[in-house]
GUKOL-621887 format. One line per field, with one value per residue (C-alpha): x negated, y negated, z negated; residue number from 1. Coordinates in steps of 0.2 Angstrom, whole numbers, plus 2048, in hexadecimal, padded with zeros to 3 digits. Layout:
# GUKOL-621887
xx <- c(X|...) $
yy <- c(Y|...) $
zz <- c(Z|...) $
num <- c(NUM|...) $
//
This chain:
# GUKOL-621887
xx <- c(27F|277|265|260|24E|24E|251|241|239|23D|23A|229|227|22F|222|21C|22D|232|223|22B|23B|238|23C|22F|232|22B|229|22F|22A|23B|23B|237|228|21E|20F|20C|1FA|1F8|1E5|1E2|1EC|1DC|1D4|1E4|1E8|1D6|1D6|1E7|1E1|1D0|1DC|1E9|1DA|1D1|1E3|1E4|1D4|1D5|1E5|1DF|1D0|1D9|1E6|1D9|1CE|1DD|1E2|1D1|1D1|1E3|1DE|1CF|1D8|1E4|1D6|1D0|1E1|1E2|1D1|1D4|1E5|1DC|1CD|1DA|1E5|1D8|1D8|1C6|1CB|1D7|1CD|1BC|1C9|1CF|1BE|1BA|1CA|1C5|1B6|1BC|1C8|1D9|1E0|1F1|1EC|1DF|1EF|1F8|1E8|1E5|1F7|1F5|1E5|1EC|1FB|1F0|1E6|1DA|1D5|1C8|1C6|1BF|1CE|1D9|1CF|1CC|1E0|1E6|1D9|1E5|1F6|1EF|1EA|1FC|206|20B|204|210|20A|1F8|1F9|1FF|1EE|1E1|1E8|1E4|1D3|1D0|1D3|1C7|1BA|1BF|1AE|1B1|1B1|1B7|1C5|1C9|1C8|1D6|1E1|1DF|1E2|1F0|1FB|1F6|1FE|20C|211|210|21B|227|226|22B|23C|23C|233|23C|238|22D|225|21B|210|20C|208|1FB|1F3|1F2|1E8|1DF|1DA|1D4|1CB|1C0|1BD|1B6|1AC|1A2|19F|19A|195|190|1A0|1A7|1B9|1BD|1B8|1C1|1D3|1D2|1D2|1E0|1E9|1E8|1ED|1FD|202|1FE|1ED|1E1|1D4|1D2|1D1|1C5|1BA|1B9|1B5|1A9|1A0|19F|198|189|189|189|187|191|195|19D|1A6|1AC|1B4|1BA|1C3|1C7|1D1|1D9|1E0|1E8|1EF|1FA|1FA|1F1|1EC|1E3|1DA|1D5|1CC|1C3|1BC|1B7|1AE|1A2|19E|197|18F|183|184|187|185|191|19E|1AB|1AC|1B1|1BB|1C4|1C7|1CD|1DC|1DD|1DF|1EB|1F5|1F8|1FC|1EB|1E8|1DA|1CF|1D4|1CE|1BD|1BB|1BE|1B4|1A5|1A8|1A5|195|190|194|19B|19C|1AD|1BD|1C9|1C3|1C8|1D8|1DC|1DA|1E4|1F2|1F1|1F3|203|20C|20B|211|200|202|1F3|1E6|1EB|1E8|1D9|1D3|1DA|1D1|1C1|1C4|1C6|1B5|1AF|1B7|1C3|1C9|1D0|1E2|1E9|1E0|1E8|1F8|1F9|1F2|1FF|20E|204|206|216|21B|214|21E|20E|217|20A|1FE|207|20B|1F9|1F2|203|1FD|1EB|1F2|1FF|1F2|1E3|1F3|1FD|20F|216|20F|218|22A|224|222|231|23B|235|23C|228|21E|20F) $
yy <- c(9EE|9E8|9E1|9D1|9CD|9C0|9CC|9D7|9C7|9C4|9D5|9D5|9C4|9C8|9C5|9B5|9AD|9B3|9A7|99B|99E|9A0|992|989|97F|96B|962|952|943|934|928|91B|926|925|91B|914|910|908|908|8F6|8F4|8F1|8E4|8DA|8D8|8D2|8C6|8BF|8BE|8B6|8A7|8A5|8A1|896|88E|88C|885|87A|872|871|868|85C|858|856|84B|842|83E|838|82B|826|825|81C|80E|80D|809|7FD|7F3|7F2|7EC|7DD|7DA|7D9|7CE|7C4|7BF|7C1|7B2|7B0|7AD|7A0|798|796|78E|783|77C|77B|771|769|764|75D|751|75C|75D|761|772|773|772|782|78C|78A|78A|79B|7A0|79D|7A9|7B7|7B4|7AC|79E|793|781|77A|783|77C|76A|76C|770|762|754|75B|759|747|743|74A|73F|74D|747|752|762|75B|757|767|76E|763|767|77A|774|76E|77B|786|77A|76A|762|75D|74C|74C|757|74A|73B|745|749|736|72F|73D|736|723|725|72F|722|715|71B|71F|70C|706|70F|70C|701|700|713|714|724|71A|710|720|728|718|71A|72D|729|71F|72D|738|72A|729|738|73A|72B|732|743|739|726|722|724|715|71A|71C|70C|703|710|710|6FB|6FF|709|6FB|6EF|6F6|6F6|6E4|6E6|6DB|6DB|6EA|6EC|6DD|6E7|6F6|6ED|6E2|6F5|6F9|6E8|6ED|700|6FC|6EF|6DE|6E5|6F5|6EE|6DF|6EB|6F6|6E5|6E0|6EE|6ED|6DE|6E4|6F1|6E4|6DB|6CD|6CC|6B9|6BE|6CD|6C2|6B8|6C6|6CF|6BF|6C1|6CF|6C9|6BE|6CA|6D6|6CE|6DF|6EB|6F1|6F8|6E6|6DF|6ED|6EB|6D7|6DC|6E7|6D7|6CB|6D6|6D4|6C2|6C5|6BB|6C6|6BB|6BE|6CF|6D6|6CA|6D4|6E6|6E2|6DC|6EF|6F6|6ED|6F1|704|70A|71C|714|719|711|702|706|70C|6FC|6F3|6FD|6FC|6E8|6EB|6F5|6EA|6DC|6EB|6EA|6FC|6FB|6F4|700|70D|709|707|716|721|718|71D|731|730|72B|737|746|74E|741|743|730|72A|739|735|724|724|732|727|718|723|725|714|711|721|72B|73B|748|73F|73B|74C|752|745|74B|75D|759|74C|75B|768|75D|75A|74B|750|740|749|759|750|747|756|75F|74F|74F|763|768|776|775) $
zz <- c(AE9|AF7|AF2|AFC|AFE|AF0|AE4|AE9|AE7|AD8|AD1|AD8|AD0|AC0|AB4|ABB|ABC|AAA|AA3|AAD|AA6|A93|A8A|A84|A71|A72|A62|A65|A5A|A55|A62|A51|A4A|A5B|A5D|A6D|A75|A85|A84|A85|A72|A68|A72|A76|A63|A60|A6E|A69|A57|A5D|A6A|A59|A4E|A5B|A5E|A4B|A49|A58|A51|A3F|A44|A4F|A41|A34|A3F|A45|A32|A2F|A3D|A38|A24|A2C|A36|A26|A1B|A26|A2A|A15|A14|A20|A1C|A08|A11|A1A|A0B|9FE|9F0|9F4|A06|A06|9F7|A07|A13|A04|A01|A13|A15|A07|A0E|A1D|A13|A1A|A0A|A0F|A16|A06|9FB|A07|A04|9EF|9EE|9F5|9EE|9DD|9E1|9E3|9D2|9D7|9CF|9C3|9BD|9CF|9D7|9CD|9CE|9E2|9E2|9D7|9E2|9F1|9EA|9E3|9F5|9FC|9EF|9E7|9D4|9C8|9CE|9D0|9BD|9B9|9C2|9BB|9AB|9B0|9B4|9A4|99A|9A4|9A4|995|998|9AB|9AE|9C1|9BB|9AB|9B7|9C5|9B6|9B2|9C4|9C8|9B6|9BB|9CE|9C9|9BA|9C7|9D0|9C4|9BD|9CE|9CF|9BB|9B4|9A2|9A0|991|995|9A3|994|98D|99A|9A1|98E|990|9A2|99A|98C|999|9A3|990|990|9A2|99B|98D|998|9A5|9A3|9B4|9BC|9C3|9C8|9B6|9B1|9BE|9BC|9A9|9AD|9B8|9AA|99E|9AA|9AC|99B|998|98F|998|989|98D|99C|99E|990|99D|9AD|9A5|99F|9B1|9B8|9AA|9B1|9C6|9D3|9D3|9E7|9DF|9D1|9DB|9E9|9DA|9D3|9E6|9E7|9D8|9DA|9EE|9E4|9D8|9E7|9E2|9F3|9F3|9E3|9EC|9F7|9EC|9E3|9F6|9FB|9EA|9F0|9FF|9FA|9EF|9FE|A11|A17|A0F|A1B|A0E|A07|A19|A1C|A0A|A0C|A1D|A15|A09|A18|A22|A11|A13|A25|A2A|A38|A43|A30|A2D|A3E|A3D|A2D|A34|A43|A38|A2E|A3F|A42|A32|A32|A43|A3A|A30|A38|A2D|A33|A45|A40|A36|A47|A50|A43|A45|A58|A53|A48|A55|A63|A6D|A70|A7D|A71|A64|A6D|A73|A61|A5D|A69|A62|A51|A59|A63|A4F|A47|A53|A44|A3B|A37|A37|A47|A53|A49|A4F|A60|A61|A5D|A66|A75|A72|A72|A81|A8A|A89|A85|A89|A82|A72|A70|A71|A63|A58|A59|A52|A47|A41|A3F|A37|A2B|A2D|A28|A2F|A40|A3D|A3A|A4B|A54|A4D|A50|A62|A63|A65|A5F|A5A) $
num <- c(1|2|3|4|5|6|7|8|9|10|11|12|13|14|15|16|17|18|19|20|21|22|23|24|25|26|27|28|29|30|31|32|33|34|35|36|37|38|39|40|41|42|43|44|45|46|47|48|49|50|51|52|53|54|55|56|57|58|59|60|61|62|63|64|65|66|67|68|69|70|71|72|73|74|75|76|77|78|79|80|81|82|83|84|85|86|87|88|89|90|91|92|93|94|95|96|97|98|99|100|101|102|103|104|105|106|107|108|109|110|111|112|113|114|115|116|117|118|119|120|121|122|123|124|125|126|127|128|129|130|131|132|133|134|135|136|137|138|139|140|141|142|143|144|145|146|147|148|149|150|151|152|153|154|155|156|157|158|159|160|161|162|163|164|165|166|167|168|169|170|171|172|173|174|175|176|177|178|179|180|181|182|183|184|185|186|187|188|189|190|191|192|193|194|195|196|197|198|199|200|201|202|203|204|205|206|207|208|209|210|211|212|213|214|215|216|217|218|219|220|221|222|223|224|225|226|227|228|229|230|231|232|233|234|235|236|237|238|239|240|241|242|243|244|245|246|247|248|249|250|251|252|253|254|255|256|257|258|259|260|261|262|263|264|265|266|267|268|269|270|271|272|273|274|275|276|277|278|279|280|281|282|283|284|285|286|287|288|289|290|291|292|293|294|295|296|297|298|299|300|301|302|303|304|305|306|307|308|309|310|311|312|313|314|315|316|317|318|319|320|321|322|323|324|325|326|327|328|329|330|331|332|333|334|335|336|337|338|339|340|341|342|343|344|345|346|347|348|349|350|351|352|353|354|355|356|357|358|359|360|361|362|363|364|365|366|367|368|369|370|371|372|373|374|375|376|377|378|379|380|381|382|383|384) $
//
C-alpha cells in the first residue's frame, strides 16, 4: 500500500496525537444541582434587601403618619360637632336670646338644650318665660312646674307658673265660659301667687295678678284685700298703673282712665302712665288724646319705643301710610333690633308699594322673631 505523506506524519506524531485522542471522562454536575454565581450575586441581594426594607419602611411610616392626621381631623370634627350641639351651647344662645327679649328663638334653643339633657330649674324657668311670651301657655305650665320641682322655693318661677295658668284659663273662658275647670284653675293661680308671696313679699306682679285671679271668679273682697296690701307695700304711681291696666284688660276702659289720671297727679312726670292712659284713650277711639299722651311719654323718656310704635299704629288705622312710617323708622333709630317696629315699617312699606324696602324690614322683623313676618315672607314666595 502506498503510503502518503500524512501517514509519515502521523506516525512521527503518534504519541502526541494519541493524548489528543484518548477520551478524556468529565464529571458532569444535573442541570437542577448546579449553583450558579455571576460575581455580583451577594451584593445585589443585599442592595435589594436594603431598597425592600427602605420601601417598607418608607410606606409604613407614611400610612401610620397618614392614620394619625386622619384619626386627628376625626377627633377634631367630633369635638366641634360635640361643641356645636352641646346642651351647654344652645343653653348660652338661649340666655343670650333671652337677654335680648327674642324669645321665640330662646324657646328654639332650650327646647333644644333640654333634648340633649341639659337642663336645671332656670332652664326650665327661662324656657317656660319664653313659651309665656309666644302664647304658648300649656307647655309653658308644664315647664315651670319642672322648675319647681328642682328648686320649690323660687318665687319668679311660682309667680310664671301663676301668670302661665291665669292666661291660659282666660282664654279658655273666652271660647267656654260655663267650663268649670276655668274657676279652679283662677283659684290654683291664685295658690301659687301666695306662695310667691310669702317667699317673696316685695313682689308687686303678684299682688296685682292674684287680684286679677279673684276677679275673675267673682270675688271682689278679696281681691280688694290684695290690692289695698300692695298700695301699703309700693308707690300710689305703681299700684295706680298696676290698677290702670287691670281695668284695660276687663276693658273697663273709662275707669282705666280715671285710675291713670291719679297717678298723674302724684307723679306728672312718669312716662309709663302717659304711655298707659294713651293705650286707654286709643280704646275709646279718642285719638287727638291718645297721641297728646304718647307724645308726652316721649318727652318724658325718648329711650321708650312702644311709644313710637303706638303712634305709628294710630297713623295705620287711619291709612296714613307716610306718617306711620316715619314713626316707625324713629322707633328703629331707638331700638334696630326690635322685632315689632321692623315688622310694621315692613308691612307699612308695603302698603305704600315699597317692595324692596318692605322685604328688607320683614327679614329683620323675621329673624329678630316675629312669626307674623315669616308667614309674610313665605306668602310673598321670599327667603329669608
Amino acid at each position: 500500500m502506498k503510503k502518503t505523506i500524512a501517514d509519515d506524519i502521523m506516525k512521527k506524531n503518534k504519541s502526541r496525537f494519541s493524548k489528543l485522542t484518548t477520551p478524556v471522562k468529565i464529571a458532569r454536575t444535573p442541570l437542577y444541582k448546579k449553583k450558579f454565581s455571576f460575581g455580583f450575586k451577594k451584593d445585589f441581594s443585599k442592595n435589594l434587601k436594603t431598597k425592600i426594607k427602605v420601601k417598607v419602611d418608607t410606606n409604613f411610616n407614611a400610612s401610620v403618619k397618614g392614620t394619625i392626621i386622619f384619626v386627628a381631623a376625626l377627633a377634631i370634627y367630633y369635638l366641634a360637632i360635640n361643641l356645636y350641639y352641646s346642651g351647654e351651647n344652645f343653653a348660652q344662645k338661649a340666655d343670650e336670646s333671652f337677654m335680648q327679649g327674642d324669645y321665640f328663638k330662646t324657646a328654639q334653643y332650650y327646647r333644644k338644650a333640654i333634648s340633649l339633657k341639659y337642663t336645671s330649674a332656670d332652664i326650665y324657668e327661662k324656657y317656660g318665660i319664653s313659651l309665656i311670651k309666644t302664647g304658648n301657655y300649656v307647655l309653658a305650665e308644664s315647664n315651670l312646674k319642672k322648675a319647681l320641682a328642682l328648686s320649690p322655693e323660687s318665687p319668679t318661677a311660682l309667680y310664671n307658673l301663676a301668670n302661665a295658668m291665669y292666661l291660659n284659663a282666660c282664654l279658655v273662658k273666652l271660647s267656654d265660659p260655663s267650663n268649670d275647670e276655668v274657676t279652679e284653675a283662677f283659684i290654683e293661680s291664685a295658690y301659687y301667687l301666695k306662695e310667691a308671696i310669702r317667699v317673696d313679699p316685695k313682689m308687686k306682679e303678684a299682688y296685682v295678678l292674684i287680684g286679677l285671679c279673684y276677679r275673675e271668679v267673682g270675688q271682689y273682697q278679696e281681691a280688694l284685700f290684695w290690692y289695698n296690701k300692695a298700695v301699703e307695700l309700693f308707690s300710689k304711681v305703681e299700684f295706680y298703673n298696676l290698677m290702670g291696666r287691670t281695668l284695660v284688660e276687663e276693658t273697663k276702659y273709662s275707669d282705666a282712665i280715671e285710675v291713670y289720671r291719679r297717678a298723674i297727679d302724684y307723679d306728672k312726670d312718669s312716662f309709663i302712665t302717659y304711655y298707659n292712659i294713651g293705650e286707654a284713650y286709643t280704646k275709646i277711639n279718642d285719638i287727638n288724646s291718645a297721641m297728646q299722651s304718647y307724645e308726652k311719654a316721649i318727652e318724658l323718656n325718648p329711650d321708650y319705643v312702644e311709644s313710637y310704635i303706638k303712634i305709628g299704629g294710630i297713623y295705620i288705622d287711619n291709612q296714613q301710610y307716610e306718617e306711620a312710617l316715619q314713626w316707625f323708622i324713629e322707633a328703629l333709630k331707638v331700638r334696630p333690633e326690635n322685632a315689632q317696629a321692623n315688622f310694621f315699617a315692613g308691612i307699612t312699606a308695603k302698603s305704600l308699594n315699597r317692595t324692596n324696602e318692605a322685604v328688607e324690614y320683614l327679614k329683620k322683623a323675621a329673624y329678630y322673631g316675629n312669626d307674623a313676618a315669616v308667614n309674610l315672607l313665605q306668602n310673598m314666595e321670599i327667603d329669608w
